[in-house]
Structures are given as structure tokens and as C-alpha cells.
Phi, psi and omega in degrees: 000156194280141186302105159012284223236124147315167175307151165064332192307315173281004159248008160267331156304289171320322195282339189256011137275341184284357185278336215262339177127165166323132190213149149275155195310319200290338188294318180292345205281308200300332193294317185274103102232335152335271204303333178293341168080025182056042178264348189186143208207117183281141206267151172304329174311301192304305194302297210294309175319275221333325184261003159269339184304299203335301174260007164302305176301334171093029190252327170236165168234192179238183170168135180282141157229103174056202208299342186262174194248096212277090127350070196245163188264104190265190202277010173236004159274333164284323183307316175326301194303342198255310162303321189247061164275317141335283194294307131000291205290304195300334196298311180308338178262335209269307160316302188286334165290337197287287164340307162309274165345297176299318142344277194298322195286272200319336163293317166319306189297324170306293186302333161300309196294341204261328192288277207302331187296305196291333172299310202305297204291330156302325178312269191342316174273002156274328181293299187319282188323327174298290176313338171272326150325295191258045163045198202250180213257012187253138185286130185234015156297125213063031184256165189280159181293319178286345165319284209297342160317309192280340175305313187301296204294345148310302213268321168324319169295325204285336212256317161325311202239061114296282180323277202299333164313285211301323181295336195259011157302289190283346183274297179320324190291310199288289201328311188284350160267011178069055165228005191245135201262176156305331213257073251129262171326313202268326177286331217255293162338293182296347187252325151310331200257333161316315175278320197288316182317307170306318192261343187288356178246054163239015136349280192286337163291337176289312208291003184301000000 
């Protein structure tokens, strides 16, 4: 991925959020990724130099609160801020080109991803028919139909609320980058409904 942040931009870009008040690392992390529409979220790896240059430079100090390391901005560090505004300004326009990209990379990636969901859910709905053929995958032999009912219906849960983790994981990501649409939902409806159809009318065949 194309880098975010120019040579230097993101430590400066940190002393003018630290202007904004006193943060803790986790905060500044939470602040870009915030301003990023959650398209980018910056590594601890990443932060943590930058605000040891920082306070080397004298431009911020530290101070422990309980576990955490409290970040404040001092007075030749605002002066920096006050010198390099000019430079500010640009980090800003760089950012909303940045944002915008990173955007345009997620939709691709959303529509790719809507692509392999619909090969999954044809999977799945071929597994199910197999499986209601070829019975469930734990030995039910000599067991009563409702045992075996219930067995089936166990591992059916495990394989549903698998299924519903990982998508609403992946439904929660595009939401929080501002990409996932109605019509994102409504293909995601239809496909849903297309497999449940696919699998009740392999019902009426167990029960022959």
C-alpha cells in the first residue's frame, strides 16, 4: 500500500494533535484512524518512535497515569506548530487525497470480497445437500431420528455462527470505512435467501 504519511508528515501531524490536548499513545492511534473513517489505523510500532523523537526534541513531555503514558505538548513545541503551518496545511491536503484513495482501495476490495461470499454460499449449499444425503458427520448409529436431529442441529449451529462472526466482522469493517451500501445489503439478502431456499428443499428428501 502507498504510504499514508510522507517522509516526516506523521510527526508532525502527532505534535498538532497533541495541541488538541494531552493523549495517550492508544488515543493518538484511535485519533488517525478516527480522522481515516477507519480506512487506517497506524501500529504501535509506528507511534511510539515517533513521540520518543518528539520528546528527545523537547517538543512534548510524558508523565505516567497508572498504566498508562500521558502525552502533552509543550511550549517550543507549539512554537514548531506555529513555524510550520504552511507545512500543516499541506499534510492536510495530503490526507483528504490519502482518505479518498484508501476509500476507492476498499471498495474494490468490498466488491471482491461480495464476489468470493457468493462462490462461499454456493459452496455451503452444495455442502448442505451433501450432507443431508449422506447423513450428519458424527455416527448416529442405532440412534433415534430426534438424537439424530439434534446432532445435525448442533453442528449446523457451529457452522451458522461461524458463518455470522466472520461476516459481520467484515460487514463492521466496510461500515466503519463508510462503504457498505444498501445495495451491498440487499445482494447480501438475496443470496441469503437463495441458500436457505437451496438448503429446506433438501427437507423433504431426508424425510423419504
Amino acid at each position: 500500500m502507498t504510504p499514508v504519511f510522507s517522509h516526516g508528515s506523521l510527526r508532525l501531524y502527532l505534535l498538532s494533535l497533541l495541541a488538541e490536548g494531552p493523549k495517550h499513545g492508544y488515543e493518538l492511534i484511535q485519533s488517525l484512524s478516527e480522522r481515516f473513517g477507519g480506512t487506517y489505523s497506524p501500529s504501535a510500532g509506528t507511534i511510539y518512535p515517533r513521540l520518543g523523537k518528539l520528546e528527545e526534541d523537547g517538543l512534548v513531555t510524558k508523565e505516567s497515569d497508572g498504566r498508562k503514558t500521558v502525552y502533552s505538548i509543550t511550549d517550543a513545541g507549539r512554537q514548531e506548530l506555529a513555524n510550520r503551518q504552511g507545512d500543516l496545511e499541506a499534510i492536510e491536503l495530503e490526507l483528504t487525497d490519502s482518505v479518498r484513495r484508501l476509500a476507492d482501495d476498499v471498495r474494490i476490495g468490498v466488491t471482491d470480497a461480495m464476489r468470493s461470499l457468493k462462490a462461499d454460499l454456493a459452496s455451503a449449499a452444495r455442502q448442505a445437500k451433501q450432507a443431508a444425503s449422506s447423513g450428519p458427520s458424527v455416527s448416529t448409529e442405532g440412534a433415534d431420528p430426534r438424537t439424530t436431529g439434534r446432532i445435525a442441529l448442533h453442528e449446523a449451529d457451529v457452522v451458522i455462527s461461524a458463518f455470522r462472526s466472520q461476516l459481520r466482522t467484515d460487514l463492521r469493517t466496510q461500515a466503519a470505512a463508510g462503504t457498505l451500501t444498501d445495495a451491498t445489503v440487499q445482494q447480501l439478502r438475496d443470496d441469503l435467501d437463495r441458500v436457505r431456499e437451496g438448503i429446506t428443499a433438501t427437507f423433504g428428501s431426508t424425510t423419504e
